[in-house]
Each structure stands twice: as C-alpha cells, then as structure tokens.
Backbone as XML, in Angstrom:
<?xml version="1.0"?>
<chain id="A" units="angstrom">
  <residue number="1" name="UNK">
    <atom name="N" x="-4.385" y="-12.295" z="11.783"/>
    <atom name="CA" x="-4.113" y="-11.641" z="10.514"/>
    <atom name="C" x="-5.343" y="-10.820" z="10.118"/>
  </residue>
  <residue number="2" name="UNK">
    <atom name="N" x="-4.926" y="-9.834" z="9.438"/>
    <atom name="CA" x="-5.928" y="-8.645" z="9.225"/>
    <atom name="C" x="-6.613" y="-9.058" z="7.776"/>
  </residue>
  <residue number="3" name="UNK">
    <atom name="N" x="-7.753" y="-8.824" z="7.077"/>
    <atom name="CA" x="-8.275" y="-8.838" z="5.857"/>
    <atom name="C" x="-7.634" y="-7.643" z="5.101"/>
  </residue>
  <residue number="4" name="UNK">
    <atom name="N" x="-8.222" y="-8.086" z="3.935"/>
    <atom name="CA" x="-7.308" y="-7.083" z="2.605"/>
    <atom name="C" x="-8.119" y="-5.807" z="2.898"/>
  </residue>
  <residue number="5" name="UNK">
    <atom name="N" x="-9.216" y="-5.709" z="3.454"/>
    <atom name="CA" x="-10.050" y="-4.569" z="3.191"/>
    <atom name="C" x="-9.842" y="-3.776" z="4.792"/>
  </residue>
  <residue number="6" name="UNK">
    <atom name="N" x="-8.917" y="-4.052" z="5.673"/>
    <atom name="CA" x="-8.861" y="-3.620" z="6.652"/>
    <atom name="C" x="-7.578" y="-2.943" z="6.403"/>
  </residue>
  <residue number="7" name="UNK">
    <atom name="N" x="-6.687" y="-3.653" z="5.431"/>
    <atom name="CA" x="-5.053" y="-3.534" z="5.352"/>
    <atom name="C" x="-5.316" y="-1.930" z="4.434"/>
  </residue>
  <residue number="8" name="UNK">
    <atom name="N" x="-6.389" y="-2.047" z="3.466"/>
    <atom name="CA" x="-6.215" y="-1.040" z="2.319"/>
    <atom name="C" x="-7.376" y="0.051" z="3.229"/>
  </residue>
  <residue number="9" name="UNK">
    <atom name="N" x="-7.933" y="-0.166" z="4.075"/>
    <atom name="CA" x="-8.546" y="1.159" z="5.029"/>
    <atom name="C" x="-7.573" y="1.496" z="5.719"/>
  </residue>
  <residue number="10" name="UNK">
    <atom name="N" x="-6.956" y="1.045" z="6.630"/>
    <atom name="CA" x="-5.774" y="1.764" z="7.175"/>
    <atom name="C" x="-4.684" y="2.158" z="6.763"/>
  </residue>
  <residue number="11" name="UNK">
    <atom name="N" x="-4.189" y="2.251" z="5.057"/>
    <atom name="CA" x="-3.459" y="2.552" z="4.318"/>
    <atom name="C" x="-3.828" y="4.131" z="3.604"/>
  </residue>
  <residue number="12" name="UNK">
    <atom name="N" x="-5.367" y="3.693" z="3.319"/>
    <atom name="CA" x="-5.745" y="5.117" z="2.605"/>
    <atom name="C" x="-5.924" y="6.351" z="4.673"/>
  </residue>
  <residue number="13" name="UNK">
    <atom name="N" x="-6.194" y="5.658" z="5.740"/>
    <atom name="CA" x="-6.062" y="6.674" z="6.624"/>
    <atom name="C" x="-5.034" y="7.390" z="6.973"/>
  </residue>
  <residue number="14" name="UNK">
    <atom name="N" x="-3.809" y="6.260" z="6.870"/>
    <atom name="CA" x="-2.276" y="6.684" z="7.259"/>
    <atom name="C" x="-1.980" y="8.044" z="5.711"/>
  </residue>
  <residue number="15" name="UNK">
    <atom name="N" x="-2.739" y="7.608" z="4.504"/>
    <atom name="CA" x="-1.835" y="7.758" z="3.441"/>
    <atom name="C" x="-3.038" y="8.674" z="2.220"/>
  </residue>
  <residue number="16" name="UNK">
    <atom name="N" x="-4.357" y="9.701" z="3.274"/>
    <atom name="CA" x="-4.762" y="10.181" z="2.445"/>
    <atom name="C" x="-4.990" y="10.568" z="0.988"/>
  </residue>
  <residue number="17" name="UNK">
    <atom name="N" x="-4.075" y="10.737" z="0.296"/>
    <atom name="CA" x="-3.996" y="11.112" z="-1.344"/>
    <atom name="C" x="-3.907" y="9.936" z="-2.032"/>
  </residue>
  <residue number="18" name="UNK">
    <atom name="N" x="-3.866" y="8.560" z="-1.535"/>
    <atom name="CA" x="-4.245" y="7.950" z="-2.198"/>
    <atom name="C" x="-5.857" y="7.808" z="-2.440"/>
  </residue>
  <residue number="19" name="UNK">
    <atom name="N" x="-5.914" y="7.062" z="-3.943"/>
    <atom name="CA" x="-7.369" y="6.728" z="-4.242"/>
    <atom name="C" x="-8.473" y="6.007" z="-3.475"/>
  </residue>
  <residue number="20" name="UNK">
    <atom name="N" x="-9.425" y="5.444" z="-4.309"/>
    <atom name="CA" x="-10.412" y="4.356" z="-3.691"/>
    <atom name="C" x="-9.398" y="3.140" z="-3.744"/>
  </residue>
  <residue number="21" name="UNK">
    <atom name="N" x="-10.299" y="2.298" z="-2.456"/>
    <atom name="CA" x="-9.749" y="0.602" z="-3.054"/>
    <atom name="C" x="-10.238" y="0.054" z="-3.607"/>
  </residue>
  <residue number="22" name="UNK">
    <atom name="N" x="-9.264" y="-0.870" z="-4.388"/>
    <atom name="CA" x="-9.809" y="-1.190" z="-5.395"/>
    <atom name="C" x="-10.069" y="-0.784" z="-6.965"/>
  </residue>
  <residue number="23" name="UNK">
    <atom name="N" x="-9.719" y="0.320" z="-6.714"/>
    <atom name="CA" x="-9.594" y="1.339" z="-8.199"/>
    <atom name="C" x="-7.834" y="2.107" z="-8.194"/>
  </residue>
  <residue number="24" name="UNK">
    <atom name="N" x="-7.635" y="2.808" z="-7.247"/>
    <atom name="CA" x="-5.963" y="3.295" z="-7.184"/>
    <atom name="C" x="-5.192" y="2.195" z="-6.323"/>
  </residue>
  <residue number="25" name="UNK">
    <atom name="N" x="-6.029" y="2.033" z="-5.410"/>
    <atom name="CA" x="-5.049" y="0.922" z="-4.330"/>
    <atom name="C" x="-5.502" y="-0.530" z="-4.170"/>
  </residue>
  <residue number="26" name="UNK">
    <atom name="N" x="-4.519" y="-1.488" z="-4.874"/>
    <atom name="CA" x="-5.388" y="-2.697" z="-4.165"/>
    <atom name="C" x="-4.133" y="-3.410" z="-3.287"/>
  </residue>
  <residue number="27" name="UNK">
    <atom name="N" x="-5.059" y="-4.369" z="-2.433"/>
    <atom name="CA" x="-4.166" y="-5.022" z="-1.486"/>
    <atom name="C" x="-4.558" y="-6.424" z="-1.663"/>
  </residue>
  <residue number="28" name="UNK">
    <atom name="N" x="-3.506" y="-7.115" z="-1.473"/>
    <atom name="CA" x="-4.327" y="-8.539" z="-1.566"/>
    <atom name="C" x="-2.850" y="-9.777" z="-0.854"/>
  </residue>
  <residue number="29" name="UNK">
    <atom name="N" x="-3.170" y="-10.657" z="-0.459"/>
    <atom name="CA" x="-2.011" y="-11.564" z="0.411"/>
    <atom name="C" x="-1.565" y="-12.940" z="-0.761"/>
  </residue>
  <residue number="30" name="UNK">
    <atom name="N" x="-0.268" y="-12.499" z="-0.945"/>
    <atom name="CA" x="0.680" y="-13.218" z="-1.569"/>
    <atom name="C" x="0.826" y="-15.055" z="-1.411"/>
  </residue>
  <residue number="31" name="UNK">
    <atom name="N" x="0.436" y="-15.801" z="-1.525"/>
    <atom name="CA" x="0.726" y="-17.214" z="-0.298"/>
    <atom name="C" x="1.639" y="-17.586" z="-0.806"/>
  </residue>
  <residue number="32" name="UNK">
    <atom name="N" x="2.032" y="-17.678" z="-1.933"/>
    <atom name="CA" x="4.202" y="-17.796" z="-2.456"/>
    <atom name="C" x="4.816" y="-16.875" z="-1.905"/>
  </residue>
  <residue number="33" name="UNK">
    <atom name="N" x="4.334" y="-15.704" z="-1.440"/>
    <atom name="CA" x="5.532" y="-14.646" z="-0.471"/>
    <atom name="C" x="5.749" y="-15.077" z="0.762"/>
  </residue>
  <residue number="34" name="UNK">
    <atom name="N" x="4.206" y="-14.803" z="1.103"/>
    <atom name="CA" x="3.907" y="-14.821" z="2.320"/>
    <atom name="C" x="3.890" y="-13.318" z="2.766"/>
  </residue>
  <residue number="35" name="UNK">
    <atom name="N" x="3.567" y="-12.841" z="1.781"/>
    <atom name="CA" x="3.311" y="-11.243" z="2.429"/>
    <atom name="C" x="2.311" y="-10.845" z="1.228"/>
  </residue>
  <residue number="36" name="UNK">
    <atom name="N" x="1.963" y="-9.495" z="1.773"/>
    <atom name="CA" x="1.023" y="-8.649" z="1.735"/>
    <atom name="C" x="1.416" y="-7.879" z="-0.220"/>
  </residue>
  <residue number="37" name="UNK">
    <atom name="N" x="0.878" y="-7.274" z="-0.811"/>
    <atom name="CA" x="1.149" y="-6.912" z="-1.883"/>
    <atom name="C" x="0.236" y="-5.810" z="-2.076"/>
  </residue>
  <residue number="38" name="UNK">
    <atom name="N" x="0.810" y="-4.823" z="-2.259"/>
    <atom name="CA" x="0.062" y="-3.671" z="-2.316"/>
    <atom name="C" x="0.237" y="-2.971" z="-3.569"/>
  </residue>
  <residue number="39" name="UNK">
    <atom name="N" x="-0.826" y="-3.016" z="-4.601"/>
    <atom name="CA" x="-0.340" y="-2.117" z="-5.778"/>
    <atom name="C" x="-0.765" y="-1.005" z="-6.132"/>
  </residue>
  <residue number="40" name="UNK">
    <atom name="N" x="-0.292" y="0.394" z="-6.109"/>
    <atom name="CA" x="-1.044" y="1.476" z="-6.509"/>
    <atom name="C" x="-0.667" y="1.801" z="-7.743"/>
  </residue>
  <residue number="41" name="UNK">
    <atom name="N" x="-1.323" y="2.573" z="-8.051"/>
    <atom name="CA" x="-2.074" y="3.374" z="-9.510"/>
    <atom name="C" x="-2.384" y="4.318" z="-9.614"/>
  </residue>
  <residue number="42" name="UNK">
    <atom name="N" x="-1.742" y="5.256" z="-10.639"/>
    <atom name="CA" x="-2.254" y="6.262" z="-10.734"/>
    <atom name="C" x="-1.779" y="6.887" z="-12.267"/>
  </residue>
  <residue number="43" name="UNK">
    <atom name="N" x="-3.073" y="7.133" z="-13.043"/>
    <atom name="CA" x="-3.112" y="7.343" z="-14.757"/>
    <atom name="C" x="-2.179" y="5.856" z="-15.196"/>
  </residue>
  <residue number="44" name="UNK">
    <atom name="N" x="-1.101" y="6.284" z="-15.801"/>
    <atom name="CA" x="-0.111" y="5.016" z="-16.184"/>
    <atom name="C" x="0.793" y="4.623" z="-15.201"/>
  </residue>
  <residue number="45" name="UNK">
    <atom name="N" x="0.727" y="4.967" z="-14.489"/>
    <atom name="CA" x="1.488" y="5.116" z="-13.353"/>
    <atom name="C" x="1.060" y="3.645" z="-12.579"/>
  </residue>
  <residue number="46" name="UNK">
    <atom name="N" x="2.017" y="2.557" z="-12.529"/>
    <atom name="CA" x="1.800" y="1.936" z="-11.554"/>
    <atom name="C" x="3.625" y="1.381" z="-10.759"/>
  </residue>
  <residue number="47" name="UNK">
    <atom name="N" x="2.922" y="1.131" z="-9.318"/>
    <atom name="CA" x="4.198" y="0.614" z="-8.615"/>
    <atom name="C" x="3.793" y="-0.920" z="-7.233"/>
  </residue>
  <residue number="48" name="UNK">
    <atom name="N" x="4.296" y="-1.430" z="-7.258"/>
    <atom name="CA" x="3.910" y="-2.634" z="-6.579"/>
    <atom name="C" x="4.939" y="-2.741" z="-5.688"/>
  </residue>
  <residue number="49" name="UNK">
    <atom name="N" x="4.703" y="-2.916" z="-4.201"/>
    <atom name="CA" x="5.255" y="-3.644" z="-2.640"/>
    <atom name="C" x="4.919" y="-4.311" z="-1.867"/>
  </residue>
  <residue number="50" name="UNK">
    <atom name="N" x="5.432" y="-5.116" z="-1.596"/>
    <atom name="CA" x="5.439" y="-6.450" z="-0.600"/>
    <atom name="C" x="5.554" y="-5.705" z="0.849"/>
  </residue>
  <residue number="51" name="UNK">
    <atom name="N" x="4.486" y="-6.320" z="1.525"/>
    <atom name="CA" x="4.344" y="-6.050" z="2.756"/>
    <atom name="C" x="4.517" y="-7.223" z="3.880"/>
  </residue>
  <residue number="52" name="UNK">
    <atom name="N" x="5.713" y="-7.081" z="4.593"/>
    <atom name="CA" x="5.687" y="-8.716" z="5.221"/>
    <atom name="C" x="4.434" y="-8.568" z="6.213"/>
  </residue>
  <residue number="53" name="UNK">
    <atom name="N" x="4.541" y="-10.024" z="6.703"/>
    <atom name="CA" x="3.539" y="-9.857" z="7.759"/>
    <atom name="C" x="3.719" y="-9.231" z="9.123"/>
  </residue>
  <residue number="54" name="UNK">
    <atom name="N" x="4.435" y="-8.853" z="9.597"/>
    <atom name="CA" x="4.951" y="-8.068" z="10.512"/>
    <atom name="C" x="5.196" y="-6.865" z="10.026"/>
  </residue>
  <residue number="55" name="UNK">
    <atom name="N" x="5.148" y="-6.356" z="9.437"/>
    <atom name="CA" x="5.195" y="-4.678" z="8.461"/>
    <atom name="C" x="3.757" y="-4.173" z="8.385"/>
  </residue>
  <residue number="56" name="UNK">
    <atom name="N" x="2.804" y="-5.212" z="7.925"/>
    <atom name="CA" x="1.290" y="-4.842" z="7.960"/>
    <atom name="C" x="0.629" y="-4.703" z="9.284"/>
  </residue>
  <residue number="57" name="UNK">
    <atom name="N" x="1.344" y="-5.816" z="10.129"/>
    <atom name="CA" x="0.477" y="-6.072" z="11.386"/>
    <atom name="C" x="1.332" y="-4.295" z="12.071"/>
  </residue>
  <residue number="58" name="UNK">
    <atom name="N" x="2.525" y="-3.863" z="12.302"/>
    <atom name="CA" x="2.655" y="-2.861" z="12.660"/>
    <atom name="C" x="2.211" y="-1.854" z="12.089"/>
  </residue>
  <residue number="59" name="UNK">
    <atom name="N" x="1.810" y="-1.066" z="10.714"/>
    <atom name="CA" x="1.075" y="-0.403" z="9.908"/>
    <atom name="C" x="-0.270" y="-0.410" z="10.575"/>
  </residue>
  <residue number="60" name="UNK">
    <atom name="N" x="-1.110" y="-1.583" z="10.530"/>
    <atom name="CA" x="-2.699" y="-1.838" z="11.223"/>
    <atom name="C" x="-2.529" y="-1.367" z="13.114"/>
  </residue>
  <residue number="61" name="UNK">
    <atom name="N" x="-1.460" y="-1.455" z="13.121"/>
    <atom name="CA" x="-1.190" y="-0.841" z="15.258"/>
    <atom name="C" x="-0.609" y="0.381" z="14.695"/>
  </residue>
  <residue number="62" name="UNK">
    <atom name="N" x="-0.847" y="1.132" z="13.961"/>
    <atom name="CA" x="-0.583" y="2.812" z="13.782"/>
    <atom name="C" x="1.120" y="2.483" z="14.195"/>
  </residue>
  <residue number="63" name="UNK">
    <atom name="N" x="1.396" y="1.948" z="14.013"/>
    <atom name="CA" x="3.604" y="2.262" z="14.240"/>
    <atom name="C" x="4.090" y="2.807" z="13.596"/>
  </residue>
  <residue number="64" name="UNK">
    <atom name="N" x="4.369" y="1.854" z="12.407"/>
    <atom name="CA" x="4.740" y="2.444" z="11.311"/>
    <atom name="C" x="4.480" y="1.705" z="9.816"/>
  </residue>
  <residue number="65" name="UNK">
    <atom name="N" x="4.840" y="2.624" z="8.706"/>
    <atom name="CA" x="4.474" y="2.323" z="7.959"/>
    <atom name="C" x="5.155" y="2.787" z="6.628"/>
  </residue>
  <residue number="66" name="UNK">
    <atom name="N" x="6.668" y="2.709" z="6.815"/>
    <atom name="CA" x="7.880" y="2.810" z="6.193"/>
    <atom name="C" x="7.800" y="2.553" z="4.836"/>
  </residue>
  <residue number="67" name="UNK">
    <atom name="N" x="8.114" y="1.293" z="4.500"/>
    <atom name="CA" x="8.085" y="0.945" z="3.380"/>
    <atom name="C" x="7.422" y="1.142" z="2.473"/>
  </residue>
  <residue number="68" name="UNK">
    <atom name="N" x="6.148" y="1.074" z="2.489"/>
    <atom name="CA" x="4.941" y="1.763" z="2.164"/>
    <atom name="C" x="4.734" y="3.274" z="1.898"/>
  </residue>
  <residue number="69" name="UNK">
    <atom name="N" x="5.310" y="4.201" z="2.743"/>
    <atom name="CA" x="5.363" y="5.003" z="2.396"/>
    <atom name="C" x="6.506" y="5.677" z="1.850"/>
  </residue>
  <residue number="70" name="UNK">
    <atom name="N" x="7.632" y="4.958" z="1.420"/>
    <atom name="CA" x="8.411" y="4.855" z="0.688"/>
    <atom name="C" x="8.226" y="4.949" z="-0.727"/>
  </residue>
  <residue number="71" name="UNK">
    <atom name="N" x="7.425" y="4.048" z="-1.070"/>
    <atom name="CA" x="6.323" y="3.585" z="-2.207"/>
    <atom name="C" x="5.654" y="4.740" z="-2.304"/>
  </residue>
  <residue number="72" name="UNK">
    <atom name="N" x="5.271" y="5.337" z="-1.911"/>
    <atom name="CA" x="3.992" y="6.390" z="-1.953"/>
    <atom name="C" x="4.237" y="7.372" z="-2.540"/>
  </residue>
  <residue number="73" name="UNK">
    <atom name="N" x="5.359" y="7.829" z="-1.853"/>
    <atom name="CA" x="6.409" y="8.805" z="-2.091"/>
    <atom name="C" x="7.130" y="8.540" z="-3.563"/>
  </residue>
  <residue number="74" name="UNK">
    <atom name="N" x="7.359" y="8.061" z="-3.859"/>
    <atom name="CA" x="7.859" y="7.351" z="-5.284"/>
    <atom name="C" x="6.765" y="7.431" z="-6.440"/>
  </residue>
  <residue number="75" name="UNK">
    <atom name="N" x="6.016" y="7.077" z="-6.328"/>
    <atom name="CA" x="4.849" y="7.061" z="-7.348"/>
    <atom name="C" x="4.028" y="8.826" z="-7.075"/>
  </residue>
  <residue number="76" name="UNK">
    <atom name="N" x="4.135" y="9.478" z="-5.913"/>
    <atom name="CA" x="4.173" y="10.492" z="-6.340"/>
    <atom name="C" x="4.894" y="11.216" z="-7.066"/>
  </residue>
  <residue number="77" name="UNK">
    <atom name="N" x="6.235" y="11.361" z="-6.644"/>
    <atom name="CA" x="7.320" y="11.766" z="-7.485"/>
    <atom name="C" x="7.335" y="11.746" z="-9.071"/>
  </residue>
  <residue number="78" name="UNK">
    <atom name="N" x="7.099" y="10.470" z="-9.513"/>
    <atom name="CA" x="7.205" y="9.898" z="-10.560"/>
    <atom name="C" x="5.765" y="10.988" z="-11.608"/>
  </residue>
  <residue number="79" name="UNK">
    <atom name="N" x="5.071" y="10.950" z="-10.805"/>
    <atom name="CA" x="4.000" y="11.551" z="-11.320"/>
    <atom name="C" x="4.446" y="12.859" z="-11.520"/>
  </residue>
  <residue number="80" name="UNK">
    <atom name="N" x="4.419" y="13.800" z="-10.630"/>
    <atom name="CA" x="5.119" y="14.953" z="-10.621"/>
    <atom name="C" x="5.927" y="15.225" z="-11.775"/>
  </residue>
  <residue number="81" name="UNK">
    <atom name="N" x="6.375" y="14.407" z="-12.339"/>
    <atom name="CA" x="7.775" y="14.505" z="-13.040"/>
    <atom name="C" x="7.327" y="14.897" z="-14.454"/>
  </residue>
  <residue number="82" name="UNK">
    <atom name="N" x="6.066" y="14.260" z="-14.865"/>
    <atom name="CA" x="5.331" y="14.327" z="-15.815"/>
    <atom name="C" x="5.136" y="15.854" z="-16.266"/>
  </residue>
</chain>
C-alpha cells in the first residue's frame, strides 16, 4: 500500500490544475471504508471520493484514474458555472 503523500503526488501529476497538498487536495485512508478519500477544494467549492484500494493502486501504476477524474471534472465544472 502506497502513503497518502505518494497517492496525492501522483494525483496532482496525472491531474495538473489541481492545487498544493494539503491546501486544494488532501488524501488520507478511510479504515471504516477501507478506501482511500480524496477531497478537493477549490474557493467554496468542495467535493469528496472514495478511492478503493485497487483504484489507487492502478492510478499509482499510471492505468487509470477514472473515477477521480470524474471528480475533477465536476468540481471544475461546478466552478466554471460561477
């Protein structure tokens, strides 16, 4: 299993326009999920996703990174809209 600070570096590489970690993006591991939780931010803008553990571990092997950027896409939007 990967650390939170490895999960949210290979998130801001896949996913440029996001912020710093820790300030726009944080990541941190759920142990009632059992997955990954990723919350971004941006002004009032916030949106939160669960990352299973097999979703992160493929994300961290450059595969993919779907869901997530599902999310990304959404909270941009949302912004935009403004």
């Amino acid at each position: 299993m990967h650390t939170k600070e490895e999960l949210c570096e290979k998130i801001k590489a896949v996913f440029p326009e996001i912020g710093a970690c820790g300030i726009d993006l944080m990541v941190d591991y759920d142990e009632s999920n059992k997955a990954w939780v990723v919350d971004l931010k941006k002004d009032q803008h916030e949106l939160k996703t669960f990352l299973e553990d097999s979703e992160a571990q493929q994300c961290m092997d450059g595969k993919q990174c779907v869901s997530l950027g599902l999310q990304i896409g959404q909270l941009r939007k949302n912004i935009e809209q403004l």
